[in-house]
C-alpha positions as CSV (number, residue, x, y, z in Angstrom):
1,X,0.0,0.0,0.0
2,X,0.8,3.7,-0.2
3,X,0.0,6.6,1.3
4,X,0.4,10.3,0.2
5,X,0.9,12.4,3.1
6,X,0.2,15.8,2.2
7,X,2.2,18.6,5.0
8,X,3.5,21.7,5.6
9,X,5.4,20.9,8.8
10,X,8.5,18.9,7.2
11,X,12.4,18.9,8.0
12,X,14.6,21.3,8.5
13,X,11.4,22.4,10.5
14,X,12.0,22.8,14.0
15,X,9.3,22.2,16.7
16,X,6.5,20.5,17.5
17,X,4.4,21.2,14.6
18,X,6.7,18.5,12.7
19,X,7.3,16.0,15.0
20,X,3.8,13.9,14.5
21,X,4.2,12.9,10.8
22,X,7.6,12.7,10.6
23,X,7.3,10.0,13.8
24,X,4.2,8.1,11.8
25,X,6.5,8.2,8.5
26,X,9.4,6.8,10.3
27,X,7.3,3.5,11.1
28,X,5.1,3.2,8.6
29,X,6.9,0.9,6.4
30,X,6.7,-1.3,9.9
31,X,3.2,-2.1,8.4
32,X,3.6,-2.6,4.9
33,X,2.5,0.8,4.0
34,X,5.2,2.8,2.0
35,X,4.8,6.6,2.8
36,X,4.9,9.6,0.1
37,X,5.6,13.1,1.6
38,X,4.0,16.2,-0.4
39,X,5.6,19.3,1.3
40,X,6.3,22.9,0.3
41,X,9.6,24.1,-1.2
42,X,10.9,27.4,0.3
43,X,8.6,26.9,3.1
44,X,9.3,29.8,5.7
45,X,10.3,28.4,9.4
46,X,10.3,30.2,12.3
47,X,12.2,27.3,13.8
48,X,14.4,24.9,12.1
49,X,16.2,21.6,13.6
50,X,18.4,19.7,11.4
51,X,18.9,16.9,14.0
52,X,15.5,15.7,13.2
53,X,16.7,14.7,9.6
54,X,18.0,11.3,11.0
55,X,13.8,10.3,11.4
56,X,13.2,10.3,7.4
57,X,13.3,7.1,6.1
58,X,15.7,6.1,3.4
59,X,15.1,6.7,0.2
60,X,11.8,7.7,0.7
61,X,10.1,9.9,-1.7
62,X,9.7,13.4,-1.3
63,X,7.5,15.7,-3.6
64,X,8.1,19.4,-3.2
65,X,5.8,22.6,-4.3
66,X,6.7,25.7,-4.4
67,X,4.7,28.0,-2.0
68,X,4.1,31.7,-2.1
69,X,3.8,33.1,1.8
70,X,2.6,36.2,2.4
71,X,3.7,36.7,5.9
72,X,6.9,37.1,4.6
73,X,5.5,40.3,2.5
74,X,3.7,41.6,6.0
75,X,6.6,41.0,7.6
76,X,8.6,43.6,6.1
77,X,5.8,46.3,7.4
78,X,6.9,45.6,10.8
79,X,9.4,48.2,12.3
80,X,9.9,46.1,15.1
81,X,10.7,42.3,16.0
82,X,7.7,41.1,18.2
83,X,7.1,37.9,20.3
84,X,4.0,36.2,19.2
85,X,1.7,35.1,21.8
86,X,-1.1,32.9,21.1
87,X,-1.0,32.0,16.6
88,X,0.0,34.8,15.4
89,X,-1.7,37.0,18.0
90,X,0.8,39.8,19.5
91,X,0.1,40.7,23.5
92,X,0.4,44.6,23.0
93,X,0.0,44.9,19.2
94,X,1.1,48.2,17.7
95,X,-1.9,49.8,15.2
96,X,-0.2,48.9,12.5
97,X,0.3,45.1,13.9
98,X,-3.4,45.2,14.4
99,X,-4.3,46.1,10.7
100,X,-2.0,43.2,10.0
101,X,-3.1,41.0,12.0
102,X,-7.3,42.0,10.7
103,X,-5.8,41.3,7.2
104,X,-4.5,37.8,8.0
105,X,-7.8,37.1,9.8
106,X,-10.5,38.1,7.4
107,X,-8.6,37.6,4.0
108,X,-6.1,34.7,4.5
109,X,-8.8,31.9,5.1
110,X,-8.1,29.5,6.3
111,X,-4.6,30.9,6.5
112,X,-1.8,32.7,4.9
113,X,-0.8,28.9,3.1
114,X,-3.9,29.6,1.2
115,X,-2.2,30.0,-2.2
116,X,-0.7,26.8,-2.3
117,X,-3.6,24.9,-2.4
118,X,-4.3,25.4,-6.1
119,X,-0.9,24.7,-7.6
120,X,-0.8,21.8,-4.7
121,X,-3.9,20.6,-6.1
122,X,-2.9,20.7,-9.8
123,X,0.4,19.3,-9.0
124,X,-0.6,16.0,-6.9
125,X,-3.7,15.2,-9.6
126,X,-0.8,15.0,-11.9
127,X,1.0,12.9,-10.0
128,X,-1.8,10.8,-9.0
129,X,-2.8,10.5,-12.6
130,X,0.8,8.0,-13.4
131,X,1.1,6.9,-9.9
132,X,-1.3,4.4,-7.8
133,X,-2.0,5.8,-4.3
134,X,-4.1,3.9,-1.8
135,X,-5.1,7.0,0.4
136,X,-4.2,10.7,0.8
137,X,-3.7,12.5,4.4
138,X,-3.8,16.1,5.6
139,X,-2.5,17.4,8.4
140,X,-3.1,20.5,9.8
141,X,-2.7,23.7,10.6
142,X,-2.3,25.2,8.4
143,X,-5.8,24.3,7.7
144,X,-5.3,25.1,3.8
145,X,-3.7,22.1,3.4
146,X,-7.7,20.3,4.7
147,X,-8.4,22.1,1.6
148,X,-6.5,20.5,-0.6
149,X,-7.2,17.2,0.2
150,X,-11.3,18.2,0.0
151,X,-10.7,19.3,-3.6
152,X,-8.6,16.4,-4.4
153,X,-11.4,14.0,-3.1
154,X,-14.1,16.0,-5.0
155,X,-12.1,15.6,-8.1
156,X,-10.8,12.5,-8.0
157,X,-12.7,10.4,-5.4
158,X,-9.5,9.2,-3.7
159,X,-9.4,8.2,0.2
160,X,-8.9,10.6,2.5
161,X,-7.6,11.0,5.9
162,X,-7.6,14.7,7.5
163,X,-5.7,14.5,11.0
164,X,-6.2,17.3,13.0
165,X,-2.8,17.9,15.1
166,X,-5.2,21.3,16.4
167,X,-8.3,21.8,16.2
168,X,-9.5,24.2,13.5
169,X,-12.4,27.0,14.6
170,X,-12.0,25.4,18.2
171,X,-8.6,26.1,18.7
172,X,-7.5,28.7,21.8
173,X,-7.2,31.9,20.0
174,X,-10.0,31.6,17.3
175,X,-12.1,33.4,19.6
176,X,-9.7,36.4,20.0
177,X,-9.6,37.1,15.9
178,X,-11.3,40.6,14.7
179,X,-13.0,38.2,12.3
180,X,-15.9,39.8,10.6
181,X,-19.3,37.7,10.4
182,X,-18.3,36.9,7.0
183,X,-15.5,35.6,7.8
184,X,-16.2,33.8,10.8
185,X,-18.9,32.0,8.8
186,X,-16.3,31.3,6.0
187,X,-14.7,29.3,8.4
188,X,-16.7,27.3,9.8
189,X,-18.3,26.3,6.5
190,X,-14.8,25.3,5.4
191,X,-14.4,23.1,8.6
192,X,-17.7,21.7,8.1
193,X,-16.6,20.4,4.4
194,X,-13.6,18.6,6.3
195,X,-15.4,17.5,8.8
196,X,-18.4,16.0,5.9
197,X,-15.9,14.6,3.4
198,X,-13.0,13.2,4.8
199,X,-13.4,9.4,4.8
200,X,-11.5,9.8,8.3
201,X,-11.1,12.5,10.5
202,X,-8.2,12.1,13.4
203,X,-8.2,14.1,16.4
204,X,-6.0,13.7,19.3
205,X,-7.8,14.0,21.9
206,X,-11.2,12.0,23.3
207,X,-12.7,15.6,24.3
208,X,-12.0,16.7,20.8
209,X,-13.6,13.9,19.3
210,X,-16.8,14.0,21.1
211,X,-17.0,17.7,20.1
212,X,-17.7,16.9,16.5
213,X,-19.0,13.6,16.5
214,X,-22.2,14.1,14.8
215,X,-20.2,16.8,12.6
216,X,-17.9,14.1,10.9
217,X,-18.5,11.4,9.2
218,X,-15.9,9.1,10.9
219,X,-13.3,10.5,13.7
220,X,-10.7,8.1,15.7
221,X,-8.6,9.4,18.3
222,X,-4.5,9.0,18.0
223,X,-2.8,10.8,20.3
224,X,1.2,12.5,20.2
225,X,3.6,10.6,21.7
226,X,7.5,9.6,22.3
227,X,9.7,7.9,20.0
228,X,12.5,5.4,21.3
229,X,15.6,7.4,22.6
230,X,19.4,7.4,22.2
231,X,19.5,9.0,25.7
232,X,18.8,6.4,28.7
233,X,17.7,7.4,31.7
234,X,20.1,5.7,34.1
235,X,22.6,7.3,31.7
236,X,21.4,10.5,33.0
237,X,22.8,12.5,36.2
238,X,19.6,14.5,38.1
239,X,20.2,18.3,38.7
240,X,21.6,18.3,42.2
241,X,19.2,21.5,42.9
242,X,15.3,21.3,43.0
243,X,14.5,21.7,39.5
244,X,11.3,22.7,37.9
245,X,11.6,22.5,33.8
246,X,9.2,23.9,31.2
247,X,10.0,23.3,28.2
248,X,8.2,24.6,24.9
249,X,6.8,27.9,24.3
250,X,5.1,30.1,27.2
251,X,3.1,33.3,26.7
252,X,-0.1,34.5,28.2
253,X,-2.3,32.0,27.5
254,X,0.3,29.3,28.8
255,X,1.7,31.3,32.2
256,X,1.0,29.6,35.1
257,X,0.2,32.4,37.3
258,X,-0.7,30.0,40.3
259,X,2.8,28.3,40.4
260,X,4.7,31.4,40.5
261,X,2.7,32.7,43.9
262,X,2.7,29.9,45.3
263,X,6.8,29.0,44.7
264,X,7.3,32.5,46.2
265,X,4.9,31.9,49.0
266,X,7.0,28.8,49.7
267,X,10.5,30.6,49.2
268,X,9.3,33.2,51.6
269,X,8.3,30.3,54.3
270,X,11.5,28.2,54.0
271,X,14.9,30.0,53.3
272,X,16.7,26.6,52.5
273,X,14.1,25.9,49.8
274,X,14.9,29.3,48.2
275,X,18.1,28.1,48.0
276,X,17.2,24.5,46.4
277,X,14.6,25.9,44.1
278,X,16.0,26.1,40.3
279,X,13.5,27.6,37.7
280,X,14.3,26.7,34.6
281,X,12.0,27.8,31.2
282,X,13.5,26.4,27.5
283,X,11.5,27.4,24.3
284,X,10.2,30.9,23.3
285,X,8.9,32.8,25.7
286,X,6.5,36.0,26.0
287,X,8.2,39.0,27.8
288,X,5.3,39.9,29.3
289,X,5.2,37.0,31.2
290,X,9.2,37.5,32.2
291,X,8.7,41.2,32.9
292,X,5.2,41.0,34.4
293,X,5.0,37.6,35.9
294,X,8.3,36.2,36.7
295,X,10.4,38.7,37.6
296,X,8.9,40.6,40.3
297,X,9.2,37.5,42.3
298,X,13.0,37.5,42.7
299,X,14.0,34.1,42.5
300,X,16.9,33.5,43.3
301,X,18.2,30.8,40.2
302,X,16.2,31.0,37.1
303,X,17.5,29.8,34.0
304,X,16.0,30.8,30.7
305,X,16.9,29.1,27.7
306,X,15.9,29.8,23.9
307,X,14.8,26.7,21.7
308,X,17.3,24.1,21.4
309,X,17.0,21.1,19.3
310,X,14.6,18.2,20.1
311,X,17.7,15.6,21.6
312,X,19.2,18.3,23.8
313,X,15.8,19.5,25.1
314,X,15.3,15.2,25.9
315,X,18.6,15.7,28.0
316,X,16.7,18.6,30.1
317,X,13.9,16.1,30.6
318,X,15.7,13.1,31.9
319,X,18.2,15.5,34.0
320,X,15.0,17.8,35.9
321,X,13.4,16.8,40.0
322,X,10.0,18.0,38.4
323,X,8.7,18.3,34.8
324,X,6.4,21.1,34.1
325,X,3.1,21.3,32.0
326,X,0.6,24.4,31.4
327,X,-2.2,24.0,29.8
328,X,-3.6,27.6,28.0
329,X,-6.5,28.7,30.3
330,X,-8.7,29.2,26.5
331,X,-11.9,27.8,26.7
332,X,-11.2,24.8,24.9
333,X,-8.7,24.2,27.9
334,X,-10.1,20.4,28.7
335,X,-9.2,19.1,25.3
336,X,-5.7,20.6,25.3
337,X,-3.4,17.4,25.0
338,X,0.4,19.2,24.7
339,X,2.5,16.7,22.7
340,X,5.3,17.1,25.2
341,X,3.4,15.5,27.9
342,X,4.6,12.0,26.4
343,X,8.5,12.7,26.0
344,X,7.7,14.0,29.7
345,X,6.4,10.5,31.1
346,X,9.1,8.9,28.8
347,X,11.6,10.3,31.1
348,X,10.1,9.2,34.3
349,X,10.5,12.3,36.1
350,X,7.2,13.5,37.9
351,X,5.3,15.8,36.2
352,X,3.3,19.0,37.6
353,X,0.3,20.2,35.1
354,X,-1.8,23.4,35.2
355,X,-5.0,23.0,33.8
356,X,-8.2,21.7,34.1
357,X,-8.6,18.6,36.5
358,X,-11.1,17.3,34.5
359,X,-9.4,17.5,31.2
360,X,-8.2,15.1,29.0
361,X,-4.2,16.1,30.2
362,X,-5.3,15.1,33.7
363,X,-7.1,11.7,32.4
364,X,-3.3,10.6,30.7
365,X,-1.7,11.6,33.7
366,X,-3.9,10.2,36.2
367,X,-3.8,6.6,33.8
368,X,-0.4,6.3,33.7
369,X,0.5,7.5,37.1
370,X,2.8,10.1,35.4
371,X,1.9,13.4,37.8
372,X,-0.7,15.6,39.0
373,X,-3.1,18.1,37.6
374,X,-4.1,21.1,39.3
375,X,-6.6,23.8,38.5
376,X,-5.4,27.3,36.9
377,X,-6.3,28.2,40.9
378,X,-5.7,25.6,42.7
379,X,-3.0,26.9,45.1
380,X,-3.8,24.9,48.2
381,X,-3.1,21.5,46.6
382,X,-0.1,22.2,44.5
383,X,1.7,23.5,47.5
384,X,0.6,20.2,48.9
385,X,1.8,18.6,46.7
386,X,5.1,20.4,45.7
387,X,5.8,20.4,49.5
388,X,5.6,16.8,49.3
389,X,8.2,16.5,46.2
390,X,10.5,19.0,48.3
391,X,10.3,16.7,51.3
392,X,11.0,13.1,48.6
393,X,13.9,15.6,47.4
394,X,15.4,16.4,50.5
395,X,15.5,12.6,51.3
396,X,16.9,11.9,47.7
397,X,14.4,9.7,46.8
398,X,12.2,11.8,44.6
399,X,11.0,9.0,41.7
400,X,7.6,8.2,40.0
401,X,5.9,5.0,39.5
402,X,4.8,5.2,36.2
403,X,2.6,2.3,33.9
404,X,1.1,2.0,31.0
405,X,3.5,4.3,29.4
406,X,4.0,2.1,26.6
407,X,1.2,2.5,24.5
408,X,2.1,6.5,23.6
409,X,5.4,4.8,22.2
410,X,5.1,6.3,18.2
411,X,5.7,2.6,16.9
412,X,2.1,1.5,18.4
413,X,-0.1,4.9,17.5
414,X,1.6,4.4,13.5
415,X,0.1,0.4,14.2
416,X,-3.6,2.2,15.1
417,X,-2.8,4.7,11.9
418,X,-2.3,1.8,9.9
419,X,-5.3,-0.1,10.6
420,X,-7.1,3.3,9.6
421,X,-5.5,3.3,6.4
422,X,-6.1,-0.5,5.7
423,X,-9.7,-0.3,6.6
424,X,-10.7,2.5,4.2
425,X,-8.5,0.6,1.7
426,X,-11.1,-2.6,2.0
427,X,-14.3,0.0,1.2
């Protein structure tokens, strides 16, 4: 069998954006199911990581577009470099950042990869037409590339498999976009042809899924997960200070407020835990947050890192006392499922969420025995419990029983994707 993968997100891209695919394409052949990748050529990255080319498979076939981005064009409007906060949403936009960003919103739909679904389109019919694939799949965002794979099956009546890596008009910032009616409606017609066409819709997360059941024709849920690892844990020295690790982007959707008053309520109490406690952020992160959040508190070691590529961020994992998880407090908080939450258990260092208790974060967690989950505001419990860790610290014997683990492993979530495949392949 073969599949035609159709995405944006494709090495030298850095980040998480990337990782999915890449993972399902490195196994795929596990199943007898020989992947083709359809990317774009010239694509613009705002992150790359070359250490991820090792995951491609060998002589694999790769089929590249050439894509027109305007963002690059808006780009050069800007007088000044910003951090971007949630999408491509800026915390204190300038007015001429705000006419951009109204531009994107109302006249880039789905996106700003918009213009590389027609020559995308033409150029995979073509290839279609002299070679015999068994299925096409979409991943997005960038949602234009749902679109592609809709016209594709309308023309040519091919399987197709849209996975949804975020969700579309229910992801955390839709809601803040100066979309006009029009374009707000624009939208969610779009979605709903996805949703009504695909032969499959993926979604990772069960929350997710039950959102749009009756929307779609078929969804199935495959989570992220970890991939086997060079780096072993009992090869790994633990930081000899109290450690507390984010790692991956933080801005003010993602700032856990709670954590920060009550680590400086407990610094404040104990003198010697001021002294153990090390802070230590890796990925971009939104000055506000530093400047507004962070910083007033004083903390005594706090180590902020800029993105670093995927192995050496694995290294920060295995090396940390606590991992640390924020889920964005956006409405669609309880079906937030951050793809580092795996490579966090894979390490086997306990892991500290903020987010909703009753999410499906908290469900994985609470399965596998990986950590805890505590509301945005929540402070009573997670000094509880962080009091506890302290004390396991103090006593060098801070470990977590983790089970179940196993089944996140990329190898067995590419053996569900393959069923998937092979099933529409017997319609």
């Amino acid at each position: 069998m073969k599949v035609l993968i159709i995405t944006y997100y494709w090495p030298p891209a850095g980040g998480a954006g990337v990782q999915r695919w890449l993972k399902f394409t490195k196994y795929l052949r596990d199943f007898n199911i020989e992947p083709v990748i359809f990317t774009a050529d010239n694509a613009h990255y705002p992150i790359t990581d070359e250490s991820l080319d090792k995951d491609i498979p060998e002589n694999i076939e790769i089929i590249k577009c050439p894509i027109f981005e305007p963002n690059n064009l808006l780009s050069i409007f800007k007088k000044r470099k910003v951090k971007s906060s949630a999408g491509f949403l800026e915390e204190n936009p300038s007015f001429l950042s705000k006419i951009l960003i109204y531009i994107r919103a109302n006249y880039f739909i789905p996106d700003a990869r918009m213009f590389w679904i027609k020559p995308s389109v033409k150029m995979i019919a073509r290839y279609l037409a002299k070679n015999k694939i068994d299925a096409i799949i979409t991943t997005g965002p960038p949602h234009s590339l749902h679109m592609i794979g809709y016209r594709l099956k309308k023309k040519l009546g091919i399987n197709w498999i849209a996975d949804f890596r975020d969700p579309w008009t229910g992801i955390d910032y839709f809601h803040l976009l100066p979309l006009t009616k029009y374009a707000k409606n624009k939208h969610f017609r779009l979605e709903d042809q996805v949703f009504k066409n695909a032969d499959k819709v993926i979604m990772v997360s069960k929350t997710s899924k039950e959102k749009y059941a009756e929307q779609a024709k078929s969804i199935e849920v495959i989570t992220n997960g970890y991939d086997t690892d060079e780096i072993e844990v009992k090869d790994v020295i633990l930081d000899e200070k109290f450690s507390i690790s984010h790692i991956g982007s933080m801005n003010a959707a993602r700032n856990p407020k709670v954590l920060w008053k009550v680590l400086a309520e407990m610094c404040d109490e104990n003198e010697e835990f001021k002294d153990d406690l090390q802070i230590r952020l890796i990925g971009k992160l939104d000055e506000v947050v530093i400047k507004e959040e962070i910083e007033p508190y004083n903390f005594k070691d706090i180590d902020l890192i800029d993105y670093i590529p995927h192995q050496e961020a694995k290294k920060y994992q295995k090396q940390s006392q606590i991992l640390l998880l924020v889920v964005n407090d956006t409405p669609n908080a309880k079906e937030i499922v951050t793809g580092k939450v795996f490579e966090y258990m894979q390490a086997k260092r306990p892991i500290i969420a903020i987010g909703p208790e009753d999410g499906d974060l908290a469900s994985i967690l609470n399965e596998t025995n990986s950590g805890s989950t505590f509301n945005y505001n929540n402070e009573k419990d997670l000094k509880e419990e962080l009091q506890k860790l302290y004390n396991n610290y103090k006593l060098e014997d801070l470990n977590v029983d983790s089970f179940n683990v196993e089944k996140y492993h990329r190898k067995q979530l590419t053996q569900k994707l393959s069923s998937i495949i092979k099933e529409l392949d017997k319609k």
